[in-house]
N, C-alpha and C positions, 0 to 999 in steps of 0.2 A: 840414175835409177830411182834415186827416192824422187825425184819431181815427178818420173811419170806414175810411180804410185799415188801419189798424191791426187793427180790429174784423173784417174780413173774413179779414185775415191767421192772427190766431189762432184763427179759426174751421174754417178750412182745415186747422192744423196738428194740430189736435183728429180731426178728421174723418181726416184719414190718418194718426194714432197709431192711433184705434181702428182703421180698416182692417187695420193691420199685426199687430193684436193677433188679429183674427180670420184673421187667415192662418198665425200661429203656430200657431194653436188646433187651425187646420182642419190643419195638418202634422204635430203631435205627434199626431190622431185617427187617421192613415194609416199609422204607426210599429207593428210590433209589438210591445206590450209583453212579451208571454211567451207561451210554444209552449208547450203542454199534452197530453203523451202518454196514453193510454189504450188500456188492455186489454193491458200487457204482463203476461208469465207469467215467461218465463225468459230474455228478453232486457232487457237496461236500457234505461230513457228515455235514456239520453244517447248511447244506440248507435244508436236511433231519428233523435235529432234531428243527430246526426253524419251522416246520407245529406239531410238540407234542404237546397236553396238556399236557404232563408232563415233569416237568425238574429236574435234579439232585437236592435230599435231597425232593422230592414230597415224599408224600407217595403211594402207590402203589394204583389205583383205578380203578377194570375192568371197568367202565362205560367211565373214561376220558379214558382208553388204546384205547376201542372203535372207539370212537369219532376221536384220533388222528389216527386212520384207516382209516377212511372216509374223513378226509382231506387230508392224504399223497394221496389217492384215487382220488379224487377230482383234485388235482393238474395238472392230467392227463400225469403226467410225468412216470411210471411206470403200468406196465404188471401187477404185484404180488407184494403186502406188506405183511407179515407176522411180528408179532408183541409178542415176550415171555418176561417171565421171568426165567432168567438162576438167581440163587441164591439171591442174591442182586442189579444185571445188567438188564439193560431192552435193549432186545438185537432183534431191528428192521431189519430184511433184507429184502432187495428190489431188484426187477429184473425190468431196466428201459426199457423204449420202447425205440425202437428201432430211429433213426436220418435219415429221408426221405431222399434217396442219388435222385432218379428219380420217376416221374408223367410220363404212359405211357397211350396211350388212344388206345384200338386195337377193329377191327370190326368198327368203323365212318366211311363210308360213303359219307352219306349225311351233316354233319356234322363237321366242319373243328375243327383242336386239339385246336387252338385258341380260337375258342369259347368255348370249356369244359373249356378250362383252365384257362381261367375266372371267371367260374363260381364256380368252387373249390375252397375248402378253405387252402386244402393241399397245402402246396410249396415243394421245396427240402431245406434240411438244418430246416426243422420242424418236431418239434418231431412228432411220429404217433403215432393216438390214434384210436380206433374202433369205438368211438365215430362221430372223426370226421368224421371217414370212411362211416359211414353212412350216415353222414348226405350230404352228398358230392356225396352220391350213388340218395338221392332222387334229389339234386341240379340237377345231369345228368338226368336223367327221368322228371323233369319239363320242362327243356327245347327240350326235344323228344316229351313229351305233346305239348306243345306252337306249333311245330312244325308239330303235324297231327298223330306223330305213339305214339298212348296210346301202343299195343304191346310191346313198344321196352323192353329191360331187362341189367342190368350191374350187373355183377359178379365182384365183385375185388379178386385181387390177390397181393399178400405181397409177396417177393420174398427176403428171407433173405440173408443178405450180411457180410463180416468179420465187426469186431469194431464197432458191433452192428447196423449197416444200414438196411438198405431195400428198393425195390425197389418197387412202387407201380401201378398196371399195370389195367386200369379200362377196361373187359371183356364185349364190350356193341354189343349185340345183337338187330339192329334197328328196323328189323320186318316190316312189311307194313305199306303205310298210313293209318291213321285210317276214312274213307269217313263216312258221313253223307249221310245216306242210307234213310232217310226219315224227311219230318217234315211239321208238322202236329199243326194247331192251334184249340183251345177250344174255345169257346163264341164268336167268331166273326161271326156278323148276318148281318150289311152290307157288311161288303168286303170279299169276297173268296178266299181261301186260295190259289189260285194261286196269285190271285193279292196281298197278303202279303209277298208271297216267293219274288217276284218280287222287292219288298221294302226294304227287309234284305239283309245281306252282305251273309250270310252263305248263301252255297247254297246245291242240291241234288247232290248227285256222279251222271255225264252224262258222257258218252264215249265225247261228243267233249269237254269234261274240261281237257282233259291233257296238256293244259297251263295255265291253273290256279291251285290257291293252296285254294280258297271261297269254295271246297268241302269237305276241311279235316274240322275237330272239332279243335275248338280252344274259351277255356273259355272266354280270353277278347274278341274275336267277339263277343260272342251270347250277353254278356253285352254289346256292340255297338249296337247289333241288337236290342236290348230292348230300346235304346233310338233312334235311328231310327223310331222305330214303332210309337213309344209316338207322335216322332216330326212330322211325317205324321198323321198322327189323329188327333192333334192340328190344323196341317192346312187345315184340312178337317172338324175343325166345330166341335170334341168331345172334348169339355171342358172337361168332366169327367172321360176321357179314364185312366186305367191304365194296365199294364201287373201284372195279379197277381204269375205269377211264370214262370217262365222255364226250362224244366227239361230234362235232356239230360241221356241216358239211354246205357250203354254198351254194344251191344250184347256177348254173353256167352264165343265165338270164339277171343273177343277184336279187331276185323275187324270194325267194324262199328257203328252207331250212329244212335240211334230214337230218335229227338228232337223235345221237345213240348212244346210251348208258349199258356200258358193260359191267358185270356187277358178279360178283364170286357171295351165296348166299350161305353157303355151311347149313352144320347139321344146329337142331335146334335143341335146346338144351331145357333143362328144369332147374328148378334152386333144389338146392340139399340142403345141409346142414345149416342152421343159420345161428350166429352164437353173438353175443355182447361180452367184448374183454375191457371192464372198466379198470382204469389205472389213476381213480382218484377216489380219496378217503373220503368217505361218508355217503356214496355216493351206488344206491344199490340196482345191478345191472340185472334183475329178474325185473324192476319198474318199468326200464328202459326198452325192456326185450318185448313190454307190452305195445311196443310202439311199432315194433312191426308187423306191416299189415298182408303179408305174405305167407304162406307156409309151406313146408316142404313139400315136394310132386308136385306144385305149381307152375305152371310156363316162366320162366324166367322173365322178366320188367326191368329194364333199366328206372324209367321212371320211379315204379316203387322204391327201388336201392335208392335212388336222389331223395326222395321224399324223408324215406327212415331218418336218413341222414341230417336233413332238418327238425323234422320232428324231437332225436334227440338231441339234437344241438340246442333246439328249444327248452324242451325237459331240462335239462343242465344247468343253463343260463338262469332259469327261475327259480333255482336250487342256491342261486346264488354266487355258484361260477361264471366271472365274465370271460374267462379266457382256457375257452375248451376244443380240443382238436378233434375231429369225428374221421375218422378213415375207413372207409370199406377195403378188408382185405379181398378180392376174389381167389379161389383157388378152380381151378375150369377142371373138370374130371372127363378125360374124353371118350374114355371107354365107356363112362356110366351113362355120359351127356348131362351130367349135374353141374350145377356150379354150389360151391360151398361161400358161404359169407360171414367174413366175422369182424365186427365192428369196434376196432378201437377208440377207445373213447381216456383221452389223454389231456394234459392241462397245457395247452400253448401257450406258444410263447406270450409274455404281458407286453401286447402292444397298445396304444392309447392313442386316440385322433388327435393329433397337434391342428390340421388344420383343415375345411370343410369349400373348395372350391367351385365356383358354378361355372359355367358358361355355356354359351350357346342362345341365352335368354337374353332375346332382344326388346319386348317390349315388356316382358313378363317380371317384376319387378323377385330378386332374389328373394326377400321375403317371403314371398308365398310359397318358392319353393322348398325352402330351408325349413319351414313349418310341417311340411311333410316328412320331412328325415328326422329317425328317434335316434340320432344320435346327436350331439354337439361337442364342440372342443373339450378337448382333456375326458370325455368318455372313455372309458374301455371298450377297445374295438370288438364289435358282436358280427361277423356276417350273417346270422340270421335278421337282426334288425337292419343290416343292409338291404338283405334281399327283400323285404318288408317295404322300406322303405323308397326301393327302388319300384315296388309295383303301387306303391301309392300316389306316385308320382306321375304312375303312368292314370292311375285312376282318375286325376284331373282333367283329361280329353284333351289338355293345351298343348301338346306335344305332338310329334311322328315319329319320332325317336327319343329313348332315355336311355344313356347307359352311363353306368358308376364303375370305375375303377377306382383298385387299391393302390397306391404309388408309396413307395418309401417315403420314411418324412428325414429329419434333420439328424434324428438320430436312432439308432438301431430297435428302441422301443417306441419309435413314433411312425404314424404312416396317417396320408394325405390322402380323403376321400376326396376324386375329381365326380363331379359329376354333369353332365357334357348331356345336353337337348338340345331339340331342334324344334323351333315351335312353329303350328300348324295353323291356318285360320278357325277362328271362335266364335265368330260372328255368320249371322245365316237371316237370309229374308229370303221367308218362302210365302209362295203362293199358290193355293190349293183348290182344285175341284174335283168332286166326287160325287157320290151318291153312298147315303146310309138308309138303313132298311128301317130304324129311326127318324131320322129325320128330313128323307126324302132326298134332293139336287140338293149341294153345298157347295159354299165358296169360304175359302179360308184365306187368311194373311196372315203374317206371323211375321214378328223382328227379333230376334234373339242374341244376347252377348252374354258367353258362359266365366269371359275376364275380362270384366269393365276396367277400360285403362291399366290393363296389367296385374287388376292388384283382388284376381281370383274370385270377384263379385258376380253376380249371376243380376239379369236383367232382361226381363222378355214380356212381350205384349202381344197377344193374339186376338185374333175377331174370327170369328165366323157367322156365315147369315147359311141360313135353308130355309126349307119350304116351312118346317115346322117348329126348326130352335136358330135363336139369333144367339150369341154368347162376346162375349167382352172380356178380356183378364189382361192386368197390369201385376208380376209379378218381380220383388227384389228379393236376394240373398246375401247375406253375407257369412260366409263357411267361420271363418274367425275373431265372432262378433269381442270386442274389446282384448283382442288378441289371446282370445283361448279357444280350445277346441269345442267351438259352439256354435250352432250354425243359426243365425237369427234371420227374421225377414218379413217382406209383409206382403197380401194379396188385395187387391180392389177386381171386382168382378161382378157382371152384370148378367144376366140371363131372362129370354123371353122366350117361354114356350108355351105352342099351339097341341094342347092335350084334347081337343075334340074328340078325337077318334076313341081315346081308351077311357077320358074320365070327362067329358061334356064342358071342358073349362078351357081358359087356357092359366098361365101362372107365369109372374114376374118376378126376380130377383137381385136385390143388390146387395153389395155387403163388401164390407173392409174385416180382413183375418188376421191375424198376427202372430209369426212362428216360434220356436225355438227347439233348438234340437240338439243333442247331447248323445258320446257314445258311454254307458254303461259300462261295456268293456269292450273286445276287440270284433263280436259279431253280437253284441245285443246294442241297441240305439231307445233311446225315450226321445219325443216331441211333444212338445207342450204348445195349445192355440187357442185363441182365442177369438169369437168370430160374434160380428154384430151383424147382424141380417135383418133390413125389409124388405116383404114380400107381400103379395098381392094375389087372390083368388077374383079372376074378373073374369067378363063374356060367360056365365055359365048360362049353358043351352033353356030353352023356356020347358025342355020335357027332360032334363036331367034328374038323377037323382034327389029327393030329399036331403038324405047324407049331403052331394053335394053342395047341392043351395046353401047350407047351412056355415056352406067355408068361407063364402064369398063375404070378402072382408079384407082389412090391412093387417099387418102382420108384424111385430118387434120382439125377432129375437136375437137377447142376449147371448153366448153360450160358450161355456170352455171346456177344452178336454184334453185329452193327450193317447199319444199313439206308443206303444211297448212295442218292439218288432225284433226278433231274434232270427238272424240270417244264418245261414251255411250255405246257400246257394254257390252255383263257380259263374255263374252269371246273373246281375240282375235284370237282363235286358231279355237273352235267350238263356234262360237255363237248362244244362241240362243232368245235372249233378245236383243234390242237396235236397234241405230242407229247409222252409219259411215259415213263421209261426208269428202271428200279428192281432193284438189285442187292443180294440179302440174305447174309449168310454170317453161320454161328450153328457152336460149338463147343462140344459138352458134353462133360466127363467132367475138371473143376476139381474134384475131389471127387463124393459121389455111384458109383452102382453103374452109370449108363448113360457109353457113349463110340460119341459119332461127330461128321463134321464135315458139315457139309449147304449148299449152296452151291444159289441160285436167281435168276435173272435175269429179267426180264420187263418189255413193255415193251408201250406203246398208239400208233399214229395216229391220230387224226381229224380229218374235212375233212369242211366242208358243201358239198353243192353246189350248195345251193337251200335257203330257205326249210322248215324241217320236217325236211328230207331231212341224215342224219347215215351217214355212213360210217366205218365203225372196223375197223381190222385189229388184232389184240391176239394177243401169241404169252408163251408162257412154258415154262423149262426147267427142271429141277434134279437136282440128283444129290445121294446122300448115302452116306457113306463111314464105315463102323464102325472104329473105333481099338483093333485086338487084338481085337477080338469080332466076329460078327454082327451085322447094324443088327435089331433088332426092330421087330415089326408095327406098335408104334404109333408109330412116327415114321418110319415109309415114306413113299412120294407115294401115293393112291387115285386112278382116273380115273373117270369116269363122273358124271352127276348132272348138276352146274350145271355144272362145267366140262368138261363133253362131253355135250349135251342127244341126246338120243336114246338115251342108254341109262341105266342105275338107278344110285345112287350106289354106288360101287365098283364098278360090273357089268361094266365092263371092265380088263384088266388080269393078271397072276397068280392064277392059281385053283387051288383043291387038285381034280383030277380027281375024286374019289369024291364028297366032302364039297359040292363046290361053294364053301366058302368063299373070300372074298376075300383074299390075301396079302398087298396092293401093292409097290409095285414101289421099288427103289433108284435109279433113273433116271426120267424123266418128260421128256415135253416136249408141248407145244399149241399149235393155232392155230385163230383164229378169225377168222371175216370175216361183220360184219354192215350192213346197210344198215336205219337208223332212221326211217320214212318215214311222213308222214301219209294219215288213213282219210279224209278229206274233212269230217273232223268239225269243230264249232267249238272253237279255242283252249284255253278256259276249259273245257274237258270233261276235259282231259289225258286223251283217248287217244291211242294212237299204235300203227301196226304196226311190223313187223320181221319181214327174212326173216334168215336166219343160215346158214350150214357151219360145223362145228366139224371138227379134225382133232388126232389125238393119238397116242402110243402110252404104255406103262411097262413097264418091265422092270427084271429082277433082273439084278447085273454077271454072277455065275456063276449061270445055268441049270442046274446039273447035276441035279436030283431029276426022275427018270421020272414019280412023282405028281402033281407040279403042271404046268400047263399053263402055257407061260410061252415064247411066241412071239415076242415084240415085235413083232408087224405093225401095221401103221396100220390107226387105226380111223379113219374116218368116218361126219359126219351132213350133215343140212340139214334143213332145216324153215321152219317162221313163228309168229309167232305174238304177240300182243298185250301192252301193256304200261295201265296206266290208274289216274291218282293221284287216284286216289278221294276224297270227305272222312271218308271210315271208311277210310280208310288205301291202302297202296300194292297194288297185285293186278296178277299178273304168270299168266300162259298160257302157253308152250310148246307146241309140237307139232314133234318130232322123229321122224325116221327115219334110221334107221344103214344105210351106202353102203354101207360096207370094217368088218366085226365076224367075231371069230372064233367057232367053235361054242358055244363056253361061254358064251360074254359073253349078259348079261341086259337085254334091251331095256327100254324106259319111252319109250313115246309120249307121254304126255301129263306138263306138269312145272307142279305148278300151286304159286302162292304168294301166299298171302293175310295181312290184317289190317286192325288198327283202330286208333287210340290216339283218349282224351277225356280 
């Protein structure tokens, strides 16, 4: 009995050895023994088997084999992974993408390769991926958007090369511009939808837009134009206005654009009550309340509310608080339709500029800009002197963009003015012809750079030739001569003009000037010059003037003086706001054969009173006074021409009775009164009409020659006549007629002034 227990026993133990033998067996068969890479080129096997989830002695597991698919996948470094199992080996082969040899751009156009190729993410020497290629497909097509042709279309092409390269070639088809064929506003019940097209940038496709690009579709406009509208309805009195959508609609074709602003305008409202609540000692808020320029039952102004706002933040600041908080409370009364406003005025918190960052300024060296900003490190931060500082900046022309932000600085009393440009070309060669009513057919040239090598210098040289004036000018500036705010410079300049017509002569001129100029305070400026001039009275007619003949001669004059000028304008170029008021006095005879002192004041208003509509009264006087001698002819006052339209340049004024010629006169004075008003035309045409009276006289101090004529009556004109900034340059019409002229004075109806610059 015990034997055959025994027998069965180790019959058993035999039986589950072997068992366990075949389950070692069957374990170690399931074991990776070794990963076997294939088809690498220029990546290594061990870069390969670095993205597995499985690695040698793993066990074998289709979910991880999976997974390590979708990573080698992933990596973007290969075309095709395939992933088996050969017996015991897990044997990966890979087909890599290809090594970008060239980025070609064919079919652009409009469109320079530069700009795509920026905007790509492809380089050469990077691996290619389909992925990217897409994505780099839409990149191209955004910026053909942004640009007006939704049409356009880009096909790539892969162009396979040896040792796995390629070449990639983006196939772009531009297609036309995409015009804004219509647009069309919902719920606006005061203002009509012309006068809102009016308001927006976007505009309809019109035959005379083919120099502008405000007809194509462009996303970030119509977002402009949405805040546009807003800002105009604000300052028209609808507190409650908002755009409730905009919806821009493709036609079928991809040619064109129906665009439609739906817009909720509310009732309009008035200001009420308007209060200042100062919350700082010494500090009295009846001063401050002077500051606003609004009053009660008035159309409500956003604008005005921002201004106050400034203004007293200003007031404050110069009181000697740098760190003052200005808050408009509104309270909206809807049954009255009032708004009430009350202006807190609080001591903020003490922040101080740690540190002043630029960018954007690629040639433009930071110096010039930083000169412009009235702040510097460790100041206390002012945002009025920000916002100051931010339009001064823009006042330099170097830019297409400035914007300044606040950023936190290192610590809770510190913050980091960024201030972030984009700079614009500053240099210009233009070349000109026209016709002046002056000076006959002209041809102009001109080279100009307003930032010599970055560093905010001014440098320009101009020529012009005509029938009857040739002219030369070589002019430098430097805004910050020995790095203060002082703008220093100098002028060489030549002149030859053909005066037959009005004074029997003609007259030459040369002369080197020398600037300086200084601001007074923040809208008064002094210039100080200096000017050495020879000049020549030659060719006078054999039946000219006596006076004349007598000029005929060489001419050295010494002479300095300086310019006062007191600005408030909101423009110096077009204004249509303010006041200008400009005081010259000039003395020559520092050496040199000429002596007198000359003295001219003159000065502009303007006011809008509407939209378009520009009102300017502008008067000017002077007198000039010879030192021991007689003032000679060419440094008289002339009247007539541009500064008194209705009659011919010099044509009124001093006259020699036989001769006719022109004298002018040692005293002068003028006035003018014009109204700038639109033709009904659209915007972007820049025409504009204008009616005008001109009013004048000039006279000599002693009258006493029976030969000349030399009355000093007033003369007047009135007239109209058109103004239109062309893209072949500016063209100017006149049509005058003279009220109050004496017998001799020489009329001129019509005053024409034309040109071109390319």
């Amino acid at each position: 009995m015990f034997r055959f227990r025994g027998f069965i026993l180790a019959t058993l133990i035999i039986f589950a050895s072997a068992a366990m033998q075949d389950a070692a067996a069957q374990n170690r068969a399931d074991l990776v023994r070794e990963i076997i890479v294939e088809g690498t080129q220029r990546i290594e096997p061990e870069t390969v088997r670095s993205y597995l989830l499985l690695q040698t002695g793993d066990a074998f597991d289709p979910r991880r084999v999976d997974q390590s698919l979708k990573s080698l996948y992933a990596t973007g470094l290969f075309a095709d992974v395939v992933i088996s199992r050969v017996q015991n080996n897990l044997v990966v082969r890979v087909v890599e993408n290809p090594v970008i040899n060239r980025i070609a751009f064919e079919g652009n156009l409009r469109i320079e390769d530069e700009i795509l190729r920026k905007e790509v993410s492809l380089r050469p020497r990077v691996v290619f991926t389909r992925t990217k290629v897409q994505q780099d497909v839409k990149r191209i097509l955004d910026v053909y958007r942004v640009n007006g042709r939704f049409a356009a279309t880009v096909d790539p092409k892969v162009i396979r090369l040896d040792q796995n390269r390629a070449d990639i070639a983006f196939e772009i088809d531009e297609g036309p511009l995409t015009k804004v064929e219509k647009i069309n506003f919902i719920g606006n019940r005061v203002e009509s939808d012309s006068d809102l097209r009016d308001i927006i940038r976007t505009k309809e496709t019109a035959f005379y837009r083919f120099f502008s690009t405000d007809d194509t579709y462009d996303p970030d406009r119509v977002t402009f134009d949405r805040e546009l509208l807003r800002r105009y309805y604000l300052s028209e009195g609808y507190a409650d206005f908002r755009v409730e959508s905009s919806v821009a609609e493709l036609t079928p074709d991809r040619s064109a654009f129906f665009l439609t602003f739906t817009v909720e305008e509310g009732e309009r409202y008035k200001f009420g009550n308007t209060d200042v609540a100062v919350g700082i000692r010494g500090v009295d808020g009846n001063d401050l309340s002077s500051l606003i320029e609004f009053e009660s039952e008035d159309w409500y102004d956003s604008r005005k509310v921002d201004k106050a706002v400034e203004d007293i933040t200003d007031r404050v600041g110069t009181l000697g608080f740098a760190f003052v908080e200005v808050r408009p409370r509104v309270r909206r009364n809807r049954e009255s339709r009032t708004i009430d406003i009350t202006y807190e005025v609080n001591e903020g918190p003490r922040v101080f500029v740690e540190r002043i960052d630029i960018t954007g300024n690629v040639r433009t060296s930071d110096k010039v800009i930083r000169r412009e900003i009235q702040l510097v490190e460790g100041d206390a931060f002012n945002a009025a002197k920000v916002r100051r500082s931010r339009q001064r900046i823009r006042d330099l022309n170097f830019f297409s963009k400035v914007d300044i932000e606040n950023l936190p600085g290192s610590a809770e009393d510190k913050a980091v003015i960024k201030v972030e440009v984009e700079e614009k070309s500053t240099g210009a060669l233009s070349i000109g012809i026209g016709y002046a009513t002056d000076s006959g057919p002209l041809i102009d040239l001109g080279v100009k750079e307003r930032n010599l090598l970055g560093l905010g210098q001014k440098l320009s040289f101009s020529t012009s030739v005509a029938a009857e004036k040739t002219t030369f000018n070589l002019a430098f500036t430097e805004p910050y001569f020995l790095d203060r705010e002082v703008s220093a410079g100098f002028d060489i300049f030549h002149t030859n003009t053909d005066l037959q017509d009005t004074r029997s002569l003609d007259a030459r001129k040369t002369g080197v000037g020398l600037r300086l100029g200084y601001r007074l305070s923040e809208d008064l400026r002094q210039n100080l010059q200096y000017t050495f001039e020879y000049s020549e009275v030659k060719n006078v007619a054999s039946n000219a003037s006596v006076l004349i003949k007598a000029q005929e001669r060489e001419r050295y004059a010494s002479k300095i003086g300086h310019i006062l000028e007191y600005d408030l304008r909101d423009s110096r170029l077009n204004p249509t706001d303010g006041l200008v008021a400009r005081m010259t006095n000039e003395v020559a005879g520092i050496g040199g054969n000429v002596r007198f002192l000359k003295n001219i004041v003159q000065a502009g208003q303007y006011y809008s009173p509407a939209k378009g509509w520009i009102l300017s009264l502008t008067g000017r006087t002077g007198y000039i006074y010879g030192l021991g001698e007689d003032v000679q002819i060419p440094d008289r006052f002339f009247l007539g021409g541009d500064n008194l339209r209705g009659f011919a340049t010099a044509g009124a004024g001093p006259r020699d009775k036989v001769t006719k010629d022109a004298l002018g006169g040692e005293w002068i004075y003028l006035a003018s009164l014009q109204l700038q008003l639109p033709l009904g035309l659209p915007d972007e045409l820049g025409v504009s009409g204008r009616v005008f009276t001109d009013m004048g006289s000039s006279g000599r101090i002693n009258p006493s020659n029976s030969d000349v004529s030399d009355t000093g009556n007033l003369r007047a004109s009135a007239g109209a006549g058109f103004g239109w900034v062309s893209p072949f340059g500016p063209v100017n019409v006149d049509f005058g007629f003279p009220l109050l002229k004496d017998s001799v004075d020489i009329k001129e109806t019509i005053r024409l002034n034309f040109g071109t610059r390319f």
